[in-house]
VOTIVEX-38471 format. One record per atom (N, C-alpha, C): residue number from 1; residue in one letter; atom name; z, x, y. Coordinates in steps of 0.2 Angstrom, whole numbers, plus 5000, padded with zeros to 4 digits. Example, Ala and Ser with C-alpha at 12.3 -4.5 7.8 and 13.67 -1.06 7.14 Angstrom:
<nodes>
1:A:N:5039:5066:4972
1:A:CA:5039:5062:4978
1:A:C:5039:5066:4984
2:S:N:5035:5064:4989
2:S:CA:5036:5068:4995
2:S:C:5039:5064:5000
</nodes>
This chain:
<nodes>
1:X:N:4991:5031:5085
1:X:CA:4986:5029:5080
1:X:C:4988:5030:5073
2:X:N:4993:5034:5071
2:X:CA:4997:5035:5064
2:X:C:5001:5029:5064
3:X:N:5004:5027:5068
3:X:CA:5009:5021:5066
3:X:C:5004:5016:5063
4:X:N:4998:5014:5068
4:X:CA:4993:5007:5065
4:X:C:4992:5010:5058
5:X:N:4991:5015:5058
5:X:CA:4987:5019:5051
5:X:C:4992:5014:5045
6:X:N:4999:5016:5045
6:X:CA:5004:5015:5041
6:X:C:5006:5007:5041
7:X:N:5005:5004:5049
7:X:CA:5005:4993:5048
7:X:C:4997:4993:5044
8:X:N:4992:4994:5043
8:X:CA:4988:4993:5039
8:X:C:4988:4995:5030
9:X:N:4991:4999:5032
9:X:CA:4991:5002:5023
9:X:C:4996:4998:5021
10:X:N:5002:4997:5024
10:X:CA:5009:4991:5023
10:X:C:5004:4984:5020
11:X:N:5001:4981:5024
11:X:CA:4996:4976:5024
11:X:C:4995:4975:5019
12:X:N:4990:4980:5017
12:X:CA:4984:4980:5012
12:X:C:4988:4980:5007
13:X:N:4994:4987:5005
13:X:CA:4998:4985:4999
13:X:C:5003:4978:4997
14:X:N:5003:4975:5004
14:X:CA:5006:4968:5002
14:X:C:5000:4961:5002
15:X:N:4996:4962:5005
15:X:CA:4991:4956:5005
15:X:C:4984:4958:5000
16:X:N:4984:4962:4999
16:X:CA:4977:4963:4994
16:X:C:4978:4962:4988
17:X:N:4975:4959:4985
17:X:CA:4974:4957:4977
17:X:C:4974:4961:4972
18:X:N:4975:4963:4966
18:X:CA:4973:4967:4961
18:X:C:4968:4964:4957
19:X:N:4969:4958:4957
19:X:CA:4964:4955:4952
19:X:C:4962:4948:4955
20:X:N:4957:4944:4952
20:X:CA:4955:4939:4954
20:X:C:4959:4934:4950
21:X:N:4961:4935:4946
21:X:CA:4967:4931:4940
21:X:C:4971:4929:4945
22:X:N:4976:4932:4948
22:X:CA:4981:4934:4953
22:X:C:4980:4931:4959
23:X:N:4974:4929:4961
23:X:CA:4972:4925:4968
23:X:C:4976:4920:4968
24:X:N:4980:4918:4972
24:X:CA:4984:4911:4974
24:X:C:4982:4907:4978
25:X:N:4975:4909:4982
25:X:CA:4971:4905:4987
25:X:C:4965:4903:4982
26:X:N:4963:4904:4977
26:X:CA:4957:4902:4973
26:X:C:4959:4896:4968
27:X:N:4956:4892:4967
27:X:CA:4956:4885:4962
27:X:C:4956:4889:4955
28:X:N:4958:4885:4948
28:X:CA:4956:4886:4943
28:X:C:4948:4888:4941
29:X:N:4944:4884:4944
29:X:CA:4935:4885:4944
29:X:C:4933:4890:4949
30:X:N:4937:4892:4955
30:X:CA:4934:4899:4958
30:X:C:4936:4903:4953
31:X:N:4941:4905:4952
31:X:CA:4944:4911:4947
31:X:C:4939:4911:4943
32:X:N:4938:4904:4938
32:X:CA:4932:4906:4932
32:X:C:4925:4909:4934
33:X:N:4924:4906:4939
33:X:CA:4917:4909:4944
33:X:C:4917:4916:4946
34:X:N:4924:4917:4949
34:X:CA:4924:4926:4951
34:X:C:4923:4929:4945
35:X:N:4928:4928:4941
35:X:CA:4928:4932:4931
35:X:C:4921:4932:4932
36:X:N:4918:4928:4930
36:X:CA:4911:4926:4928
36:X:C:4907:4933:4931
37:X:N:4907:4931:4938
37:X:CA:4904:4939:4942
37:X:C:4905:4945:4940
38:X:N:4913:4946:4940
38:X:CA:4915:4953:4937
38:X:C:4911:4956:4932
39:X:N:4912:4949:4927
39:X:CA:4911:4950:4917
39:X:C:4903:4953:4918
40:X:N:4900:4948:4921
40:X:CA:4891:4948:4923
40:X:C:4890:4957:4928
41:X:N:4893:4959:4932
41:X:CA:4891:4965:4933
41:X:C:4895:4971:4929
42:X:N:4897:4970:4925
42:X:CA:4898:4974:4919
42:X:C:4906:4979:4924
43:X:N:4908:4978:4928
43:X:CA:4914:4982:4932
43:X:C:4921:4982:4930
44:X:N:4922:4976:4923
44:X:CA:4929:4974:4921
44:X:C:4935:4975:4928
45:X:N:4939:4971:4926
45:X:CA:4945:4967:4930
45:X:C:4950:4972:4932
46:X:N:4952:4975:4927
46:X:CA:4957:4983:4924
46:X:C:4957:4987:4920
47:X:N:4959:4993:4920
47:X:CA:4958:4997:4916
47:X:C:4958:5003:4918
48:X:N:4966:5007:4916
48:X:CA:4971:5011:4919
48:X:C:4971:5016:4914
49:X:N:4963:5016:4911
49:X:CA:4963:5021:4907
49:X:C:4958:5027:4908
50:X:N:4959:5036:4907
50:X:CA:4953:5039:4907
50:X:C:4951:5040:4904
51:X:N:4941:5039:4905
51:X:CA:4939:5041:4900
51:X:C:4938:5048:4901
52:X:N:4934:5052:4895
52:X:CA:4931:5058:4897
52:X:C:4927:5059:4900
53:X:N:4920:5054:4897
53:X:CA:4914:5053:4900
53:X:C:4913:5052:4909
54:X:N:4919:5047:4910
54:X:CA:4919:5047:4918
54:X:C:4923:5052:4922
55:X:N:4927:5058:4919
55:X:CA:4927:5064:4923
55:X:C:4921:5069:4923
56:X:N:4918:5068:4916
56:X:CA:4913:5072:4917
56:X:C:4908:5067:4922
57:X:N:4906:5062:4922
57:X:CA:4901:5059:4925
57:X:C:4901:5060:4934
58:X:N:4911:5062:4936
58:X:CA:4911:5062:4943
58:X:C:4910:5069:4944
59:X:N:4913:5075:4940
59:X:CA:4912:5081:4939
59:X:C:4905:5084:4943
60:X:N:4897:5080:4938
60:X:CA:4893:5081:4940
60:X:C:4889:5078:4945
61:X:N:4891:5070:4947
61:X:CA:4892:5067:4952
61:X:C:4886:5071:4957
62:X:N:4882:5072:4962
62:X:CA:4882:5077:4969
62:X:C:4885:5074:4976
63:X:N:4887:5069:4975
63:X:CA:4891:5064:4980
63:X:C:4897:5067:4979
64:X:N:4899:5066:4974
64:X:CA:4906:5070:4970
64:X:C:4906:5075:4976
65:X:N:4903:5083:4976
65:X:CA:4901:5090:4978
65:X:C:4899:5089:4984
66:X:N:4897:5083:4988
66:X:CA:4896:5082:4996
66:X:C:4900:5082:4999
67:X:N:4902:5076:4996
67:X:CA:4911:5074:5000
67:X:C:4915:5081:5000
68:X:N:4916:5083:4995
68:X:CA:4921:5090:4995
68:X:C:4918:5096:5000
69:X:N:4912:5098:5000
69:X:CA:4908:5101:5007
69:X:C:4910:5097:5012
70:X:N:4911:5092:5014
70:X:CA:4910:5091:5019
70:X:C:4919:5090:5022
71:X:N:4924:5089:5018
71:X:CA:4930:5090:5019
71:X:C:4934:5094:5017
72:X:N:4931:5100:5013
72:X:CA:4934:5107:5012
72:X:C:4936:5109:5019
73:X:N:4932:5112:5023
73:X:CA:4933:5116:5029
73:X:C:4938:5113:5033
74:X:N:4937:5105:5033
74:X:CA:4941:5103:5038
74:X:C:4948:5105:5036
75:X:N:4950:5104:5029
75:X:CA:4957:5104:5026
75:X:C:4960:5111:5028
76:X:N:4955:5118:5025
76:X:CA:4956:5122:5028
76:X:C:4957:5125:5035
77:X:N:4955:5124:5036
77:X:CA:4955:5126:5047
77:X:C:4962:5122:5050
78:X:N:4965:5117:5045
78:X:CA:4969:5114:5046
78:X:C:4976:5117:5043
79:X:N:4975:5120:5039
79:X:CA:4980:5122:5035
79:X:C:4983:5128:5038
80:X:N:4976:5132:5037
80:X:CA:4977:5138:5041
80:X:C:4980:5138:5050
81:X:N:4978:5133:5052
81:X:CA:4980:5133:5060
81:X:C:4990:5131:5060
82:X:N:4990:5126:5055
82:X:CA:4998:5124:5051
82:X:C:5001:5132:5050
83:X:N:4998:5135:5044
83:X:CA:5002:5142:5042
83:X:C:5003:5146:5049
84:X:N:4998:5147:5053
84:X:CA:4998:5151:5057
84:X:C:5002:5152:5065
85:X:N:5003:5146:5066
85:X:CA:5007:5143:5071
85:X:C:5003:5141:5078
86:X:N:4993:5142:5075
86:X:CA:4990:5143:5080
86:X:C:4989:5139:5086
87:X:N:4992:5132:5082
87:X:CA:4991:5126:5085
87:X:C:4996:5123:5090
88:X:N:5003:5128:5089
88:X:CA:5010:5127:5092
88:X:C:5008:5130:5102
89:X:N:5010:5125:5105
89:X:CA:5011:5127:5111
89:X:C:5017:5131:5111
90:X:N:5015:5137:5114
90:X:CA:5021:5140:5117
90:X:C:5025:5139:5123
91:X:N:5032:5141:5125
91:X:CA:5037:5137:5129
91:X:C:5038:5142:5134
</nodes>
């Protein structure tokens, strides 16, 4: 199952888009059409910059603080079963 994991991520980093500009399957009038959506839902194209307001806005997030509940414990039990060797078959 980790190999697919890995032909999939290979994938995506080679066939997925970054932008709509960049699309080589799109006409000159889709492109203006998609822009057009972007611009109209206010989500911009790029922008590889941080703001403040958006760490503080994920900071206080409660989605933010669920996700992390909900994948803390698994990390840990994981980590510790790793340090531990609890998870090694013995010979």
């Amino acid at each position: 199952m980790g190999g697919l994991a890995y032909i999939v991520g290979a994938a995506v980093l080679i066939w997925l888009l970054d932008s709509v500009a960049t699309a080589n399957f799109l006409t000159e009038r889709e492109k203006i059409v998609a822009l057009g959506r972007v611009r109209d839902n206010q989500t911009g194209t790029r922008n590889k910059q941080l703001k403040r307001y958006q760490v503080i806005e994920a900071l206080t997030d409660p989605k933010t603080w669920l996700l992390l509940l909900l994948t803390a414990p698994e990390l840990l039990r994981s980590a510790i079963e790793r340090w531990s060797g609890y998870g090694k078959a013995s010979a």
